[in-house]
PyMOL Python script that loads the backbone (N, CA, C, O; Angstrom):
from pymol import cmd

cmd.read_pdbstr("""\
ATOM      1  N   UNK A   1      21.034  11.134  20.573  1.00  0.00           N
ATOM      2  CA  UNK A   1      22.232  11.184  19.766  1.00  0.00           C
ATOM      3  C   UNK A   1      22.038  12.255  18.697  1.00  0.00           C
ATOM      4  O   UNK A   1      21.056  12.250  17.954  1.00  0.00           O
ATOM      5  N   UNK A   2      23.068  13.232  18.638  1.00  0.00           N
ATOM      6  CA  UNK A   2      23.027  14.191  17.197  1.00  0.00           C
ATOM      7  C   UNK A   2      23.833  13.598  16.020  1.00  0.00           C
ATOM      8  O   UNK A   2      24.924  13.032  16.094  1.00  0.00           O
ATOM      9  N   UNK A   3      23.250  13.786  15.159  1.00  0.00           N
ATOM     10  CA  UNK A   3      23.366  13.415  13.845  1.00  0.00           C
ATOM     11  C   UNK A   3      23.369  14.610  12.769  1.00  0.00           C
ATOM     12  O   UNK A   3      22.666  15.617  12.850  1.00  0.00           O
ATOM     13  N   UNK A   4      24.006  14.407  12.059  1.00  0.00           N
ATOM     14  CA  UNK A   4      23.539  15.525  10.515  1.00  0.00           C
ATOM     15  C   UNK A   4      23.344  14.730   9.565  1.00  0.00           C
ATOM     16  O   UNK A   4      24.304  14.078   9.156  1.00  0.00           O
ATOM     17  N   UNK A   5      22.317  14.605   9.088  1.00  0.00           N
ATOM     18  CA  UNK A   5      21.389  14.535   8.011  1.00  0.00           C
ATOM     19  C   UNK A   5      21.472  15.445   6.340  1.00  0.00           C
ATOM     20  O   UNK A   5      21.416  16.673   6.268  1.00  0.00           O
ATOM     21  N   UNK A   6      21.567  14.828   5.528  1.00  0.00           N
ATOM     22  CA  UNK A   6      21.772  15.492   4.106  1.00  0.00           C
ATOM     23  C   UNK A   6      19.987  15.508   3.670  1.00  0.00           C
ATOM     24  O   UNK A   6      19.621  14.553   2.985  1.00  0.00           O
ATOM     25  N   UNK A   7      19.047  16.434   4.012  1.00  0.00           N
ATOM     26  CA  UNK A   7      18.024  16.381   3.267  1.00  0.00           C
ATOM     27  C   UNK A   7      17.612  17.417   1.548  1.00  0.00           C
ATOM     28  O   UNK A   7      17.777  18.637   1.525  1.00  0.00           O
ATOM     29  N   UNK A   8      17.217  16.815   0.594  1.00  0.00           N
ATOM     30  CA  UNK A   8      16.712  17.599  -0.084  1.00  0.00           C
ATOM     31  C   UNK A   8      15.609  18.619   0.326  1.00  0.00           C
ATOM     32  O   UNK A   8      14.575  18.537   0.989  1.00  0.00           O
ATOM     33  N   UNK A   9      16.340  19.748  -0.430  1.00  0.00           N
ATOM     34  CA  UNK A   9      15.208  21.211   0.167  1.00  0.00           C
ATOM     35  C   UNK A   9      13.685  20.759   0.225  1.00  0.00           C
ATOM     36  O   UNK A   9      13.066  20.544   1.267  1.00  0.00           O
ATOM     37  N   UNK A  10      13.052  20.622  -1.415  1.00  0.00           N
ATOM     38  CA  UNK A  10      11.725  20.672  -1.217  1.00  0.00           C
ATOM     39  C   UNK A  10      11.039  19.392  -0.101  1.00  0.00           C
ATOM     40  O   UNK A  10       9.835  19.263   0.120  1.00  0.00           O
ATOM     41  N   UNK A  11      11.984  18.657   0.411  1.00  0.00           N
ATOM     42  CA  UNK A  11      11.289  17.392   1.238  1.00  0.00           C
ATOM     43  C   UNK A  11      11.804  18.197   2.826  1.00  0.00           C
ATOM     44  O   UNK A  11      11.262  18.077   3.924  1.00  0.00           O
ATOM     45  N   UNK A  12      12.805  18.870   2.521  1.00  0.00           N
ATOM     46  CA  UNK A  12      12.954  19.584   3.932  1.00  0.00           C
ATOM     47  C   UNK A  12      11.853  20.603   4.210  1.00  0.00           C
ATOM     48  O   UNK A  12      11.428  20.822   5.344  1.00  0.00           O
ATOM     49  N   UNK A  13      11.509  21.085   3.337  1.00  0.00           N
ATOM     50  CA  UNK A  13      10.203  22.197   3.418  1.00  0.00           C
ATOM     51  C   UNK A  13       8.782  21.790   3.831  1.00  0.00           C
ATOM     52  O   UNK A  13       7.966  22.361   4.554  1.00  0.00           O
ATOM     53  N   UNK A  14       8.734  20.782   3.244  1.00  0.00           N
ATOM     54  CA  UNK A  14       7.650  19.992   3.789  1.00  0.00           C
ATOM     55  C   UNK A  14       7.705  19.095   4.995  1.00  0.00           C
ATOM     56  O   UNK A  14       6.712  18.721   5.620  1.00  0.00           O
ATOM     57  N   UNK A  15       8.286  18.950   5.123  1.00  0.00           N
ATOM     58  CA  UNK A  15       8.651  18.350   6.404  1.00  0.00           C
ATOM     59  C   UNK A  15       8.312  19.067   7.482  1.00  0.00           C
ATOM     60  O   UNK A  15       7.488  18.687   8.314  1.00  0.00           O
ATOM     61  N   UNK A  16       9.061  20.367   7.531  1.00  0.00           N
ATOM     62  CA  UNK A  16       8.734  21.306   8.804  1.00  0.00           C
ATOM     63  C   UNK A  16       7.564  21.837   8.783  1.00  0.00           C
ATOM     64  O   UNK A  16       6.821  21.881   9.763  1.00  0.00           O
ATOM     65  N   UNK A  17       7.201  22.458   7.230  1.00  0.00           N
ATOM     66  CA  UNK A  17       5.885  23.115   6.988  1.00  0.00           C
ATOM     67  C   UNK A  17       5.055  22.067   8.122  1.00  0.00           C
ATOM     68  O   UNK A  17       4.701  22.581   9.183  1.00  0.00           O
ATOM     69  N   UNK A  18       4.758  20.609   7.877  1.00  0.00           N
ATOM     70  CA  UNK A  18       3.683  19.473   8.383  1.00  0.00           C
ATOM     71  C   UNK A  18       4.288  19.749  10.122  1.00  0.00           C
ATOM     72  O   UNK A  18       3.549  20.225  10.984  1.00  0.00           O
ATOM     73  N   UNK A  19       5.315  19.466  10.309  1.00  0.00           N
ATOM     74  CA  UNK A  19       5.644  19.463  11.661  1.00  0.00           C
ATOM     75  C   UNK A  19       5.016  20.847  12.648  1.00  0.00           C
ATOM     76  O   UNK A  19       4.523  20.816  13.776  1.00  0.00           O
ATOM     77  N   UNK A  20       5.300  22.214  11.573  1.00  0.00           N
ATOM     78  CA  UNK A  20       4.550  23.374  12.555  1.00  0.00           C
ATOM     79  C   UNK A  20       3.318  23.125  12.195  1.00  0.00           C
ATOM     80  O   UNK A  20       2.625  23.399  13.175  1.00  0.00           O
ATOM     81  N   UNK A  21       2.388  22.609  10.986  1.00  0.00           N
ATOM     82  CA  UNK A  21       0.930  22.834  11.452  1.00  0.00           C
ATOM     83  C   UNK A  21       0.592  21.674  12.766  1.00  0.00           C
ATOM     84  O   UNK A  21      -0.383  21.891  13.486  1.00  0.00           O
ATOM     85  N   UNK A  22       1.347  20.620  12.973  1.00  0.00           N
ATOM     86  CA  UNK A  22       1.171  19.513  13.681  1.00  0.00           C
ATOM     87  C   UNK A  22       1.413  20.216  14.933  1.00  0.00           C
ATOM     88  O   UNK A  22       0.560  19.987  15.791  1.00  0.00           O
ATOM     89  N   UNK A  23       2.502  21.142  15.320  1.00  0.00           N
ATOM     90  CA  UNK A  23       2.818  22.128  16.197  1.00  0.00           C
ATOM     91  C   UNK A  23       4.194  21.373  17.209  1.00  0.00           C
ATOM     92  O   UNK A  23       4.653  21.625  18.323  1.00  0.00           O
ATOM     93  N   UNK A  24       4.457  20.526  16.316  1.00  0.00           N
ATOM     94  CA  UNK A  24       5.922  19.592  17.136  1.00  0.00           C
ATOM     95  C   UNK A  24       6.965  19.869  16.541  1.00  0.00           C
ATOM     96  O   UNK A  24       6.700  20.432  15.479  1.00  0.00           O
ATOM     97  N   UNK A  25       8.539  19.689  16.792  1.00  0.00           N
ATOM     98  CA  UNK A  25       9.446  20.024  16.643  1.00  0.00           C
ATOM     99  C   UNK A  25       9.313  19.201  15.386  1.00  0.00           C
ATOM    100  O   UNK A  25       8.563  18.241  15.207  1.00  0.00           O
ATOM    101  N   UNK A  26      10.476  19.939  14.249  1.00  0.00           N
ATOM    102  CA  UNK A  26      11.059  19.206  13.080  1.00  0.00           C
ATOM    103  C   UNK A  26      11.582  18.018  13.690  1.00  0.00           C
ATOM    104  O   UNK A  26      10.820  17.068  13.510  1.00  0.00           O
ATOM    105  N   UNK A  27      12.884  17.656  14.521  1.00  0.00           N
ATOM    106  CA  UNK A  27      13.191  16.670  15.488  1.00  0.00           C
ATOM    107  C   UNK A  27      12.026  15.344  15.863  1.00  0.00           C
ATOM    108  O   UNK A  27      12.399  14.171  15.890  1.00  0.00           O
ATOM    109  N   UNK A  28      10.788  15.702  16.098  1.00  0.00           N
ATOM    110  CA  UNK A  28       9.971  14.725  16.618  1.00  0.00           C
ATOM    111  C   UNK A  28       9.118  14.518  15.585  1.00  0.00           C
ATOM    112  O   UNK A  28       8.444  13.492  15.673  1.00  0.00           O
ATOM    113  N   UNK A  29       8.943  15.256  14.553  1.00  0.00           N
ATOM    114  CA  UNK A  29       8.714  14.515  13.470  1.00  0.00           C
ATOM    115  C   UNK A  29       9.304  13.737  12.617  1.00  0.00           C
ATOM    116  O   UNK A  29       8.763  12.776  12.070  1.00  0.00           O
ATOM    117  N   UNK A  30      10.970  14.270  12.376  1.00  0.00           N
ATOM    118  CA  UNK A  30      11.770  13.085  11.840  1.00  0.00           C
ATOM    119  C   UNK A  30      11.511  11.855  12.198  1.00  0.00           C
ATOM    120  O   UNK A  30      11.278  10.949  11.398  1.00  0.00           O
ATOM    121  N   UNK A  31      11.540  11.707  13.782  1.00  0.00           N
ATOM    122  CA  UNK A  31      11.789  10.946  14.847  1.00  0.00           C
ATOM    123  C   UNK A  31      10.471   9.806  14.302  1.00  0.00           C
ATOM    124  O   UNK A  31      10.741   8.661  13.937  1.00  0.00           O
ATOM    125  N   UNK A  32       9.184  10.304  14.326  1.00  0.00           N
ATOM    126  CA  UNK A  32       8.118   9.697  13.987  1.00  0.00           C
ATOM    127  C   UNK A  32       7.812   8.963  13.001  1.00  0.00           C
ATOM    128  O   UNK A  32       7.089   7.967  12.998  1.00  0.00           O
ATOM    129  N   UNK A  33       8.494   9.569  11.949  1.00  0.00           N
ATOM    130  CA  UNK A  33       8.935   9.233  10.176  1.00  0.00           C
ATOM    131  C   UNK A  33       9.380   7.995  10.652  1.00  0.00           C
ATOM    132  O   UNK A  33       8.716   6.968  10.793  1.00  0.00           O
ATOM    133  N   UNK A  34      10.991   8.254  10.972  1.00  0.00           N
ATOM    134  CA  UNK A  34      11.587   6.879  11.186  1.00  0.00           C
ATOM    135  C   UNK A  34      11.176   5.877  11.480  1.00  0.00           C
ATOM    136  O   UNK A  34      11.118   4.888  10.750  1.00  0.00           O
ATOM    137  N   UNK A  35      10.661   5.999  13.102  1.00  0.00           N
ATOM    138  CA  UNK A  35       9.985   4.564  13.720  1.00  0.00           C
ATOM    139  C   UNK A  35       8.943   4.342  12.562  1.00  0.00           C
ATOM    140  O   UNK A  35       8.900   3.202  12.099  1.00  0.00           O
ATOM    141  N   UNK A  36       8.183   5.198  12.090  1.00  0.00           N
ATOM    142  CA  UNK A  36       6.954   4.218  11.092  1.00  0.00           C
ATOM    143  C   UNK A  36       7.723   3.361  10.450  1.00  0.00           C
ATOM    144  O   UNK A  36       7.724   2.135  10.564  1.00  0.00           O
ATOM    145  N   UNK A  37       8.519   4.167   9.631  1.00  0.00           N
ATOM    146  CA  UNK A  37       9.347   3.192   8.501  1.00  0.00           C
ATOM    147  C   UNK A  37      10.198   2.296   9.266  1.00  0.00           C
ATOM    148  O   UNK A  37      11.071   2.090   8.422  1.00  0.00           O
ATOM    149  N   UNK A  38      10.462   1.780  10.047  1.00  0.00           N
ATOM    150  CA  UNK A  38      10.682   1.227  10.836  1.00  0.00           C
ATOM    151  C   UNK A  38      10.166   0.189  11.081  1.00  0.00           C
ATOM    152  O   UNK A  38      10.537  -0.951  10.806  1.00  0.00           O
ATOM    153  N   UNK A  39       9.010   0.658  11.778  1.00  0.00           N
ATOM    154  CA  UNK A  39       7.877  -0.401  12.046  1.00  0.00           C
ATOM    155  C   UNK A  39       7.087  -1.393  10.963  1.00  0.00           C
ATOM    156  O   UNK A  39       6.453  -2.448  10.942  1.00  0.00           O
ATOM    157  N   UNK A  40       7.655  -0.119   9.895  1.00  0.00           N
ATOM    158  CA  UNK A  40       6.322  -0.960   8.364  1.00  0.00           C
ATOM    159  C   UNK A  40       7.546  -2.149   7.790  1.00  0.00           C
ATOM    160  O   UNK A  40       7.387  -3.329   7.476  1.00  0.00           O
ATOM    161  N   UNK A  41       8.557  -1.458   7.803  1.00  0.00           N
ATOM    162  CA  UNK A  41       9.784  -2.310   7.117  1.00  0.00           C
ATOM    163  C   UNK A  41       9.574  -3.740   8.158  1.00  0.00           C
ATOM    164  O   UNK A  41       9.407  -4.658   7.355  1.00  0.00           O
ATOM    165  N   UNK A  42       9.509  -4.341   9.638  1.00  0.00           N
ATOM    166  CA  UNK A  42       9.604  -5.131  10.220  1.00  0.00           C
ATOM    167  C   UNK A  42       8.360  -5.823   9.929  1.00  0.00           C
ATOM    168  O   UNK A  42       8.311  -7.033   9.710  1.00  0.00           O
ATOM    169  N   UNK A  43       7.385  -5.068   9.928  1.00  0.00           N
ATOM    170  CA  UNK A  43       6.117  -5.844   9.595  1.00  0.00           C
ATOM    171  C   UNK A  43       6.049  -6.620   8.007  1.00  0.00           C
ATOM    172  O   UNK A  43       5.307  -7.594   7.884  1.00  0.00           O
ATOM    173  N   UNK A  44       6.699  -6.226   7.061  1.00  0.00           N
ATOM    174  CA  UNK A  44       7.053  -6.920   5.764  1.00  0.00           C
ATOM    175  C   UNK A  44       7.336  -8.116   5.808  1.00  0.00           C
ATOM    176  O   UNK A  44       6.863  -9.122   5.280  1.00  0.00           O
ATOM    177  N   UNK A  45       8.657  -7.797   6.903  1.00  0.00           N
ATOM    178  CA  UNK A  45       9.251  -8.466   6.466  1.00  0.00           C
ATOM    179  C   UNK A  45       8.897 -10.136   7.661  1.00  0.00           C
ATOM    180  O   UNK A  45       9.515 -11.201   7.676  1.00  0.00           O
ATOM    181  N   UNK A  46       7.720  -9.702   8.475  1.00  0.00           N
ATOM    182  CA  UNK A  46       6.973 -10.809   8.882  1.00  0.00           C
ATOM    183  C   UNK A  46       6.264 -11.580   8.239  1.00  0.00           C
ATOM    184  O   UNK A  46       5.843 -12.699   8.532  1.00  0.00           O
ATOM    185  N   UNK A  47       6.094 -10.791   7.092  1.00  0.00           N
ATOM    186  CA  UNK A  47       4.459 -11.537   6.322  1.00  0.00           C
ATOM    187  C   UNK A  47       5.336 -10.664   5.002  1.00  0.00           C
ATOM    188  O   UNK A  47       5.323  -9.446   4.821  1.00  0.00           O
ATOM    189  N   UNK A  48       6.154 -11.828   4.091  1.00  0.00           N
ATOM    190  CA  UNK A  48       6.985 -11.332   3.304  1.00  0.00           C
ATOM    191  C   UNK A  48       6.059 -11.302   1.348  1.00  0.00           C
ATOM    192  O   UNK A  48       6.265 -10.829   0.230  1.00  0.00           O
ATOM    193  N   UNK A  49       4.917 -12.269   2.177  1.00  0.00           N
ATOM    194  CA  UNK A  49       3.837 -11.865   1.144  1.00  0.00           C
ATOM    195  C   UNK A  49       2.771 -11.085   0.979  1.00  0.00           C
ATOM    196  O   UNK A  49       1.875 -11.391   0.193  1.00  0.00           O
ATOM    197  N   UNK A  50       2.750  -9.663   1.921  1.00  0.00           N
ATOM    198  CA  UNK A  50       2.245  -8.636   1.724  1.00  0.00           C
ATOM    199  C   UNK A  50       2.894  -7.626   0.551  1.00  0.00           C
ATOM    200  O   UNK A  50       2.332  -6.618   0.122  1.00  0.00           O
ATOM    201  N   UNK A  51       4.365  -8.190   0.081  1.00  0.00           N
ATOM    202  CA  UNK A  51       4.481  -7.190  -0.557  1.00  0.00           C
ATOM    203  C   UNK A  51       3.912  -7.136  -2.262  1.00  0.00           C
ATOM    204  O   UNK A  51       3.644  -6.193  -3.006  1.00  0.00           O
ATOM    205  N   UNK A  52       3.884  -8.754  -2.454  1.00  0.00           N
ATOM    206  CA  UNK A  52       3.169  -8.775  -3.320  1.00  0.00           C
ATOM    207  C   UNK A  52       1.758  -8.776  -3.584  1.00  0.00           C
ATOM    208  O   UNK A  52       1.295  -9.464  -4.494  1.00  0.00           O
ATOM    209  N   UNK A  53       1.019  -8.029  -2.826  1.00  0.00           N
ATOM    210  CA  UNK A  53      -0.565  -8.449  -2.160  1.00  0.00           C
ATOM    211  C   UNK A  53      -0.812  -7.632  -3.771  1.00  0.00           C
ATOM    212  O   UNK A  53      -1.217  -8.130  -4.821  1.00  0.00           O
ATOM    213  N   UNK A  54      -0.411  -6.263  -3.482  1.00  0.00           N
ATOM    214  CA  UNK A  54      -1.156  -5.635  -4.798  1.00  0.00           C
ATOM    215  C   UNK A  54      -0.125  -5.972  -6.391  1.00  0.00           C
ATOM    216  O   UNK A  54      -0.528  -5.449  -7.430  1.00  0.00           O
ATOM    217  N   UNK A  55       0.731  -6.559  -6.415  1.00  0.00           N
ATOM    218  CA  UNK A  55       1.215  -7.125  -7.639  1.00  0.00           C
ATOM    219  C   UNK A  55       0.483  -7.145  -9.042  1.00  0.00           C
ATOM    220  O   UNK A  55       0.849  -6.870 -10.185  1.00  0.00           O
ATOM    221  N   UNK A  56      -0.729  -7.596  -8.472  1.00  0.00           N
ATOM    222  CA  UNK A  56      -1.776  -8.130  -9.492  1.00  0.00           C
ATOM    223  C   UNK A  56      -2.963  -7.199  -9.472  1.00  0.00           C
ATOM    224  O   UNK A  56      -4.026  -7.575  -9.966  1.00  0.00           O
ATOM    225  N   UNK A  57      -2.841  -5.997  -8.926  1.00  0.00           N
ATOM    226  CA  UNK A  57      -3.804  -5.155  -8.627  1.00  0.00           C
ATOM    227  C   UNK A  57      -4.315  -4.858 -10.539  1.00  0.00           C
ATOM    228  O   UNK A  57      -5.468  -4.905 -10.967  1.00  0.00           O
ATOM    229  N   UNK A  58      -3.318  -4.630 -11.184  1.00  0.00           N
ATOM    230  CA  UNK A  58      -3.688  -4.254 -12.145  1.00  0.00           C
ATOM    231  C   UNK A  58      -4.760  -5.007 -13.503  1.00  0.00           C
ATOM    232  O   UNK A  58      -5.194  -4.558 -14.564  1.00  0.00           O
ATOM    233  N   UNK A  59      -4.896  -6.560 -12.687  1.00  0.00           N
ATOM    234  CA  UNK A  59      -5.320  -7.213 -13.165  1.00  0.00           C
ATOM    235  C   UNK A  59      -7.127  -7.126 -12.551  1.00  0.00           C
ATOM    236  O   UNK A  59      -7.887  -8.032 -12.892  1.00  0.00           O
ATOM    237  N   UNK A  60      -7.505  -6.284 -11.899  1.00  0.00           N
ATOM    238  CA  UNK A  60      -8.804  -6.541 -10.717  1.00  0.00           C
ATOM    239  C   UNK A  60     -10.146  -6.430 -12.259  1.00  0.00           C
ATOM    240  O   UNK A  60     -11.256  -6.959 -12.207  1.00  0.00           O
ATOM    241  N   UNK A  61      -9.801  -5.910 -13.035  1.00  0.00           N
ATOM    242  CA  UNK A  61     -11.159  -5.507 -13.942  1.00  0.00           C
ATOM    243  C   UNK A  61     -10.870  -6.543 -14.931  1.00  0.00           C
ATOM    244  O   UNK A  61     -11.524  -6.584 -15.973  1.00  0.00           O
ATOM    245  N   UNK A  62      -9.934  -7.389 -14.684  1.00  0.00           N
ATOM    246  CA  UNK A  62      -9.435  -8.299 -16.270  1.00  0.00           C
ATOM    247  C   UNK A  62     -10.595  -9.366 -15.388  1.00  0.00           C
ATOM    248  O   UNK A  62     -11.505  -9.983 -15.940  1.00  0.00           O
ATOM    249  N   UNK A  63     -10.309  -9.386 -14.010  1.00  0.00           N
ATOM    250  CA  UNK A  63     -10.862 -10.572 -13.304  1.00  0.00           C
ATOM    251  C   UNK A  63     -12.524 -10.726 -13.149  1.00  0.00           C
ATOM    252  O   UNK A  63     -13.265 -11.692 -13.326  1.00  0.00           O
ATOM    253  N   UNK A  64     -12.748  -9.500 -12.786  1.00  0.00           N
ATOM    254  CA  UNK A  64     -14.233  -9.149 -13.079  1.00  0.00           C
ATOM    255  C   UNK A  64     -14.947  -9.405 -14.370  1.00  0.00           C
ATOM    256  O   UNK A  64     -16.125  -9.760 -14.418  1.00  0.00           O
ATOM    257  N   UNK A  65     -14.022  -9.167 -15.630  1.00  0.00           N
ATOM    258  CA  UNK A  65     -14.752  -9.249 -16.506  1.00  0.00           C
ATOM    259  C   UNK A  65     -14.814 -10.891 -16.803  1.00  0.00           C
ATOM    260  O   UNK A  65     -15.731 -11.376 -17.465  1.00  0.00           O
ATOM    261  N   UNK A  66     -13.666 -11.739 -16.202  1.00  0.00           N
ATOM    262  CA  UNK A  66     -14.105 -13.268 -16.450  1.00  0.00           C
ATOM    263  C   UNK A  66     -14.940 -13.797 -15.652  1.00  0.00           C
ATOM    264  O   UNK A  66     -15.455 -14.883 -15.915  1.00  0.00           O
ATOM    265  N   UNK A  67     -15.165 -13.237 -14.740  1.00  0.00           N
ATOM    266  CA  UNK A  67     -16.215 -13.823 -13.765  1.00  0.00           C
ATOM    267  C   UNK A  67     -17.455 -13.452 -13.768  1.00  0.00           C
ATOM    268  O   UNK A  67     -18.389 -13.888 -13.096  1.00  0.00           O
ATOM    269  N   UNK A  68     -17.433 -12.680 -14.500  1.00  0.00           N
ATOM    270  CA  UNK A  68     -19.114 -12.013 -15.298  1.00  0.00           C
ATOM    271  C   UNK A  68     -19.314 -12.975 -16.512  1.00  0.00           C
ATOM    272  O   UNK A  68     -20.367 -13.534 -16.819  1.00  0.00           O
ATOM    273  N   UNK A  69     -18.242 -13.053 -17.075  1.00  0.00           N
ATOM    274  CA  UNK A  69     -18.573 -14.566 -18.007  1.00  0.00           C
ATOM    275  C   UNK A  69     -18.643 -15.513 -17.556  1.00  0.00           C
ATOM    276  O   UNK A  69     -19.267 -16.253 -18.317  1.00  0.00           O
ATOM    277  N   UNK A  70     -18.340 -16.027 -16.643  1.00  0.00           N
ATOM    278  CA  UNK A  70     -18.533 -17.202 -15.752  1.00  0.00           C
ATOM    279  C   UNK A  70     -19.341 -17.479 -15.504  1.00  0.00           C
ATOM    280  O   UNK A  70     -19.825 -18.550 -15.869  1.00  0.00           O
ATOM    281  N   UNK A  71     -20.045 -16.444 -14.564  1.00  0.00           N
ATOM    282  CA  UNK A  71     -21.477 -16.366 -14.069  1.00  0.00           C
ATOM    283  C   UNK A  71     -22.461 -16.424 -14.713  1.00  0.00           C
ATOM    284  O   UNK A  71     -23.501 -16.862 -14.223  1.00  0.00           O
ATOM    285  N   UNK A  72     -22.340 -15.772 -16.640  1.00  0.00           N
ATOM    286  CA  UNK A  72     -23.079 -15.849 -17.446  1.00  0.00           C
ATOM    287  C   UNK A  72     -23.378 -17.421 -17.896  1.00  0.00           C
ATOM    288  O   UNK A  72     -24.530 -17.855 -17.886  1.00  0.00           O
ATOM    289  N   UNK A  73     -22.380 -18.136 -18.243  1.00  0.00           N
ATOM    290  CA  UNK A  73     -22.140 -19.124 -18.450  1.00  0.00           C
ATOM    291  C   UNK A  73     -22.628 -20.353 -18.107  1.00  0.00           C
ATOM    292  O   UNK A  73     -23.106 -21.178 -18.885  1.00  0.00           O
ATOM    293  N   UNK A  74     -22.407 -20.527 -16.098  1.00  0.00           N
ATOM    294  CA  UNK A  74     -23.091 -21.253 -15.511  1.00  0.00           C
ATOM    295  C   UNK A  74     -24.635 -21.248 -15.115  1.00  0.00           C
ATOM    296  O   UNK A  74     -25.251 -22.122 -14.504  1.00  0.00           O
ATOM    297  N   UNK A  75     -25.039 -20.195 -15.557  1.00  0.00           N
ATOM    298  CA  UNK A  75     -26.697 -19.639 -15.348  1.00  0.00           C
ATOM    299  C   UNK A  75     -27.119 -20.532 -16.741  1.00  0.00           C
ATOM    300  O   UNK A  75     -28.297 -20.869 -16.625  1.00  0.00           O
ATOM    301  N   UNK A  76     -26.662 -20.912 -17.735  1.00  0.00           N
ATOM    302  CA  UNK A  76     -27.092 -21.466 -19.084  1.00  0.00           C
ATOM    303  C   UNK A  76     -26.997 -23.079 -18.410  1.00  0.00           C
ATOM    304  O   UNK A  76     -25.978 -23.628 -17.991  1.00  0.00           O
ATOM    305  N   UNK A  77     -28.114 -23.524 -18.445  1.00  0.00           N
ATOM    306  CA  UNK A  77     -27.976 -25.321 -18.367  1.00  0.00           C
ATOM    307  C   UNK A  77     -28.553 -25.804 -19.875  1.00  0.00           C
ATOM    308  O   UNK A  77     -29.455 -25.367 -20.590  1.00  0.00           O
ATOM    309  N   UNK A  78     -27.926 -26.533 -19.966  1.00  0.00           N
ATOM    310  CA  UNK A  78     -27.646 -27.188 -21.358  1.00  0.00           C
ATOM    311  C   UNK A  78     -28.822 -28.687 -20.800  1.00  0.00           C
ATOM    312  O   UNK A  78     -29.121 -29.287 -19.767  1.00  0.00           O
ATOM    313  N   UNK A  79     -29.174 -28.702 -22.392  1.00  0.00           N
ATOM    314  CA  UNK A  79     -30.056 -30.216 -21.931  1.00  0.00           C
ATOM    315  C   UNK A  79     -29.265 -31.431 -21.500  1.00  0.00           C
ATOM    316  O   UNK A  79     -29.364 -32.054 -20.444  1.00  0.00           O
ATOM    317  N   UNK A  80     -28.743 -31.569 -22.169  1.00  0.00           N
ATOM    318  CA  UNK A  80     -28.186 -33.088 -21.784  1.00  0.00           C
ATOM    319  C   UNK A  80     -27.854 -33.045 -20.462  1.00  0.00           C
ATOM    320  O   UNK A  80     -27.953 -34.089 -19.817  1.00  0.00           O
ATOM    321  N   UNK A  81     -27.400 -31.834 -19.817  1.00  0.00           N
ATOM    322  CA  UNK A  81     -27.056 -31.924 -18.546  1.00  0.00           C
ATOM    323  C   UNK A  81     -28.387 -31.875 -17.381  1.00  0.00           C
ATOM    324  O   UNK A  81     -28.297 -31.345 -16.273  1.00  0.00           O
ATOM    325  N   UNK A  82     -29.628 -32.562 -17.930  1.00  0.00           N
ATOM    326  CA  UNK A  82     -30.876 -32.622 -17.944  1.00  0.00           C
ATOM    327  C   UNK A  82     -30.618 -34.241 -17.405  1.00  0.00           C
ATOM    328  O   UNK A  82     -31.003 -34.690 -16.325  1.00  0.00           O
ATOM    329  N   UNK A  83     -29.880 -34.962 -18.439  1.00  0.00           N
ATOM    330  CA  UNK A  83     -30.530 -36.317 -18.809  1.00  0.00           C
ATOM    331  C   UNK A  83     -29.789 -37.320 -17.165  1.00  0.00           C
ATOM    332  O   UNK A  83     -30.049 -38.512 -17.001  1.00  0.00           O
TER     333      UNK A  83
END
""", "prot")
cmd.dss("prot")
cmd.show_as("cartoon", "prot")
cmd.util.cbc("prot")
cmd.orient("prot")
């Protein structure tokens, strides 16, 4: 099926630029684009809690640093916990 497409220049430039070093038509790279996004969008939306997987990414060194206290923590035995 032909279609016309509205692309912005600098994403059109790159586009083909990648497609001739790849050495395939602009066409079969669109083509390739799509189905990924395609494919990634269906896979989401199988496992609708991948999208929040990294949500909390920003939290990874907050977590480390409590679990280095943790670890510090439970290495200390207290006497009574002797008796």
């Amino acid at each position: 099926m032909k279609t016309t497409l509205e692309i912005p220049d600098p994403i059109f430039r790159r586009a083909k630029s990648v497609a001739a070093r790849r050495g395939i038509a602009l066409r079969a790279f669109v083509t390739e684009a799509v189905e990924e996004k395609l494919a990634a969008s269906s896979r989401a939306q199988e496992r609708p809690w991948v999208s929040l997987a990294g949500g909390l990414k920003h939290l990874h060194k907050e977590t480390l640093r409590i679990n280095e206290i943790m670890n510090r923590e439970f290495e200390k035995i207290d006497p009574e916990d002797w008796a």
